[in-house]
N, C-alpha and C positions, 0 to 999 in steps of 0.2 A: 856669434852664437846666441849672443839678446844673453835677459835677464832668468833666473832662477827660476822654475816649474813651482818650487816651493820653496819659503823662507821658515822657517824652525829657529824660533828666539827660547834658548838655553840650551844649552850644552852639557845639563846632566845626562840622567843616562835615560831619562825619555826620551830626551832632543835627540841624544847619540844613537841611542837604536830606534826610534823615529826613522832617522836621516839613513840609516844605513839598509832599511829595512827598502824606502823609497830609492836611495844610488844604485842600490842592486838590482832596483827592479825598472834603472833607466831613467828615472826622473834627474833635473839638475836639482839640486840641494844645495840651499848655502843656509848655514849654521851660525848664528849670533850669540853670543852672550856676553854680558858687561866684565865679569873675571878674566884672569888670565891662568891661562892651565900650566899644569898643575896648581889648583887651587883644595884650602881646605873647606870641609863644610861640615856643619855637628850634624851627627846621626848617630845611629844605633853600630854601625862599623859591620853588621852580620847581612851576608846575603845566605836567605835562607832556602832549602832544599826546592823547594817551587821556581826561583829566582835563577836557582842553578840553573836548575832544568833548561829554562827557557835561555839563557845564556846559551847553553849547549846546542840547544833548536838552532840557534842562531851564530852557533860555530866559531864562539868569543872568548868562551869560558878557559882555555887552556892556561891563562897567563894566571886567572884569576883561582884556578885550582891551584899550580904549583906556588904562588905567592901566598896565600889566605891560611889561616890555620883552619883545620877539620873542626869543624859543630857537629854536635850531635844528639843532641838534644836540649832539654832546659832544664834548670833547675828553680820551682820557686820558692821560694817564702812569706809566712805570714806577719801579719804584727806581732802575734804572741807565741811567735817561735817555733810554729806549724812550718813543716817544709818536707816537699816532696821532689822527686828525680823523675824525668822520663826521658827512655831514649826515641829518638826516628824510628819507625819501620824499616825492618825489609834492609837494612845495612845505608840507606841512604844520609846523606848529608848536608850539612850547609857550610859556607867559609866567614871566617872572621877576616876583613880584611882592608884595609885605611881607607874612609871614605874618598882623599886625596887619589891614591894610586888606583881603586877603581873607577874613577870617575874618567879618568888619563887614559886608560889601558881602553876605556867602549868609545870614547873620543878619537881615538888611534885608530881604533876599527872603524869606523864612521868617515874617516878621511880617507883610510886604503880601498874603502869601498866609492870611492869618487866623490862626495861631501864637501864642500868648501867653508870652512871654519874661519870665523871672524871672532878674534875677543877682543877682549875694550870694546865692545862695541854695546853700548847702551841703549835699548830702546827704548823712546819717552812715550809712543804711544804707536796709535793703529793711523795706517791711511783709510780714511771713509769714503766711498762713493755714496750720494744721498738723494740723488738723480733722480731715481725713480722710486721715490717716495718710502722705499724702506733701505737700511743702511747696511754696506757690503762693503767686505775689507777688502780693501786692493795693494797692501803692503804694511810698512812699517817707516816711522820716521824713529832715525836713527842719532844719536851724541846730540851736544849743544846748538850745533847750528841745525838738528832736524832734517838729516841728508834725506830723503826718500828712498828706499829701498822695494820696490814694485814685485810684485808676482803672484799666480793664480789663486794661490795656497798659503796663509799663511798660519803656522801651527804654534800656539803657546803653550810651551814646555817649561813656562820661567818661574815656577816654583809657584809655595803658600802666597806669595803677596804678589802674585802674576800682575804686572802690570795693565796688560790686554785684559783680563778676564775680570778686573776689580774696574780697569777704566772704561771697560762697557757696558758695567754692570750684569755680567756673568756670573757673579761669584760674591761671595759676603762671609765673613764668622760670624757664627752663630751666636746668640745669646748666653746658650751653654751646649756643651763643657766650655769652660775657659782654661785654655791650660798652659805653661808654659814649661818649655826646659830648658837645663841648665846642665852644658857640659863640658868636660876638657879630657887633657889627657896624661895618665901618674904615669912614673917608670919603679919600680921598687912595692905594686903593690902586690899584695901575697895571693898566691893562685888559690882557689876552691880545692878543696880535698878531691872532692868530683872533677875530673879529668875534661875536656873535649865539649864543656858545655855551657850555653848561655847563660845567662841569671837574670832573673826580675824578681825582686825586696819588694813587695806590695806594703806598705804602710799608711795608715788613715790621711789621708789626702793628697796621696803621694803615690808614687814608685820611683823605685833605683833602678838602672840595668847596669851592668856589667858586664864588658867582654872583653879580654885577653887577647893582643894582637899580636903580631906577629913583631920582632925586634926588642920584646919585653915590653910595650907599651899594655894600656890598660884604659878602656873608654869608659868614663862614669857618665851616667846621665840623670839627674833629677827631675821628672818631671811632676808638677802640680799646677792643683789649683791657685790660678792666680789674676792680678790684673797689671795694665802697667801701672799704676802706681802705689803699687807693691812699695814697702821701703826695702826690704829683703834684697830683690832683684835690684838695684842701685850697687851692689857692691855680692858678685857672684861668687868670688871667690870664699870670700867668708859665708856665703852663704852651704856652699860645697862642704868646708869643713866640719862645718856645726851638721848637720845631717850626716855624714860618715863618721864623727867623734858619738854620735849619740844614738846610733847604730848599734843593736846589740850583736850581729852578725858578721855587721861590716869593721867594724869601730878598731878592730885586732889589728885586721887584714890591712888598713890604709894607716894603722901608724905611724911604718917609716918611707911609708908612700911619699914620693916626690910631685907638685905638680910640673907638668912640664910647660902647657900653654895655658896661657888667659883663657879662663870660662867664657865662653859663649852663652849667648839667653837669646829663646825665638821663643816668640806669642804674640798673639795667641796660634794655636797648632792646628786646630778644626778651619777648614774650608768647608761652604757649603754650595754647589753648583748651584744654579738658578736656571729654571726650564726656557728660558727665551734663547734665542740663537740668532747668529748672524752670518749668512752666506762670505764666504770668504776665509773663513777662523775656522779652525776646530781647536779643540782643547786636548793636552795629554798631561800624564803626572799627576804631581799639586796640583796645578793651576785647574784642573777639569773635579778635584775636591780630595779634602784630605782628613784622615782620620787619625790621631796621633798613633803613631807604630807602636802599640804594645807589645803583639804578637810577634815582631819583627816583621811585616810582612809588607813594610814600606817601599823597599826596593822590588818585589814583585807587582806591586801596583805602579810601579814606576815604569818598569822593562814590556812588562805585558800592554800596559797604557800606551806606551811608544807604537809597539803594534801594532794596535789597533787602529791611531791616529794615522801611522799609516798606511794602513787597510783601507781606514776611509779616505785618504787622499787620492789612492791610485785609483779608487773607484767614480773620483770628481773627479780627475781627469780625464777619467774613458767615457763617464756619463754625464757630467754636470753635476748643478748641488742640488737637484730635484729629491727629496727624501734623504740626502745625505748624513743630516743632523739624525733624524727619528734612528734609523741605522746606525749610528755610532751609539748612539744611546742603549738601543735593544743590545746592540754587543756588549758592549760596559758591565749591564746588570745581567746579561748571562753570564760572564767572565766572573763578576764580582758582590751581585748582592749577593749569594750568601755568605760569605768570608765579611762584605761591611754589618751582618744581622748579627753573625758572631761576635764581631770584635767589640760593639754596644752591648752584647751582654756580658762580655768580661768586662768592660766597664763601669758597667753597673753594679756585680758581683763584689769589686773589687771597691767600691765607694762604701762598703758595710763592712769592716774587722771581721762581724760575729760573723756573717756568711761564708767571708774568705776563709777562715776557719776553720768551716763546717766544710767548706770543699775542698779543703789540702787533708784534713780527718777522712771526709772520704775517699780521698783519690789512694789513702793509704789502704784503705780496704776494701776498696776495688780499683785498684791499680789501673786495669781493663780500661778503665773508662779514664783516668787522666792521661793512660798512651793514647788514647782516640782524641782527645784535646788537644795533646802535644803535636801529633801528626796533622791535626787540623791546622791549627795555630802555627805551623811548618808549611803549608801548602803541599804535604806529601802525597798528598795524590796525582797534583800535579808533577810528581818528580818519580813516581814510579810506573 
């Protein structure tokens, strides 16, 4: 039968619906990643109403509805105690639900769809051909001894710190933002008066999120400014408490909050693509550039990013890679610049108290326009 059409190193849910997007459509698929599934991983835990959507395109979503709890909007808050509610349009929604158990459930789908999934399986780097004078991937070397792993295609879905896309010099963090977060997960913490909805604590050089999972679990995340040699970040846990003890909002509600797992810390969180490209590679996910999910909207740049990657895969196969980078590209930023134009400006917004403010003041008095944010910041157009 020979070797794989295309090789896919990671197995989140780019790689998974990648892979599944390509078995369906006939390709061989074999799937790498260094974990072993079910594995955990810190996120935001919300696949949001856009996310859904395209789950559902893709005919995945059913396990992911009956398990997840209903979202339905957000809620946020300011530093000085401004706070406003919006729900989704139009009755639609998003699910709150274990970044573990979804990660399992589109990796399952990925494998019934023909897929060949490989964990433990670490890859140190890219195979180069250099031949003719410009450099083209022709696999992957794989674990300690460097096994070769060959094929036409080979797609990096392995996350912020992709190893392919940082070791070809694809990819770089930026200067700024620098950010880092910092998350685990309570059982005992107290739910929001507001029902069925996400939360983001915007506070001067920070934000909180929060979201309610399903079996009474609770995912905090802090994310800020920071570096690694933070002393803070040295000892997460206490770092976790002191920000929720000092919390005017939160501070009640995680009292007799329990933690259940060791805090996590990833940073810096910004990727930034870099325009060179190399015949043989494409990029999805993280790895092709990342914007820290404020909006929640991480996992639809992850699922729709899969897509695409393998939109352009099946098109290098029928055509070659003549134009196939500029094409993946022109897709991208129709897909997504403006959802990355928005989310730079609530980060901006949100780096000034007085403005946040001034925009949770007016979202109370025109309401109109923070459900147009909320629906944005939801990808709900995409879902209705």
């Amino acid at each position: 039968m020979g070797g794989p059409d295309v090789v896919i190193v990671g197995a989140g849910p780019a790689g998974a619906c990648a892979g599944l997007v390509l078995a369906r459509a006939g390709a061989r698929v074999r799937i790498l990643d260094r974990a072993t599934f079910p594995r955990d991983k810190l996120c935001g835990d919300t696949v949001n109403p856009g996310a859904l959507a395209r789950l559902r395109a893709l005919g995945v979503a059913d396990e992911i509805e009956t398990r997840g709890l209903r979202v339905e909007g957000m809620m946020l808050t300011g530093e000085r105690g401004a706070a406003v509610e919006g729900r989704y349009p139009d009755g639609v929604s998003g699910r709150a639900i274990l970044r573990r158990d979804l990660d399992w459930i589109l990796l399952q789908q990925a494998v019934a769809a023909g897929c060949e999934v490989e964990e433990g399986a670490a890859v140190r780097g890219p195979l180069l051909d250099d031949e003719r004078g410009s450099r083209r991937v022709t696999g992957v070397a794989v674990g300690g001894r460097r096994i070769a792993v060959s094929a036409l295609i080979v797609i990096a879905a392995d996350g912020r710190h992709s190893t392919l896309s940082f070791g070809l010099g694809l990819a770089r963090h930026p200067p700024h933002p620098r950010r880092w977060a910092i998350g685990a997960y309570f059982e005992n913490f107290r739910p929001a008066a507001a029902a069925a909805l996400g939360e983001m604590h915007v506070r001067r050089g920070r934000y909180i999120g929060v979201a309610p999972l399903p079996g009474g679990l609770t995912n905090v995340c802090v994310v800020r400014s920071s570096g690694p040699a933070d002393p803070e970040l040295a000892d997460p846990r206490a770092l976790l408490a002191r920000e929720l003890a000092r919390d005017p909002v939160l501070r009640d509600r995680a009292a007799g909050a329990r933690l259940l797992t060791p805090p996590v810390v990833l940073g810096p969180l910004a990727v930034d693509p870099l325009p060179s490209t190399v015949d043989g590679l494409l990029l999805a996910g993280d790895a092709a550039g990342f914007i820290d999910p404020m909006t929640g909207d991480g996992l639809r740049f992850a699922v729709r990013g899969g897509e695409l990657a393998a939109a352009a895969a099946l098109d290098v196969l029928a055509h070659g890679w003549d134009g196939a980078h500029a094409r993946l590209a022109a897709a991208r930023r129709r897909e997504f610049a403006g959802k990355w134009r928005f989310n730079r400006t609530l980060r901006a917004l949100v780096g000034s108290a007085r403005a946040l403010d001034a925009a949770t003041i007016g979202a109370r008095v025109v309401p109109a326009v923070f459900r147009a944010v909320i629906a944005h910041a939801g990808d709900c157009n995409a879902a209705c």
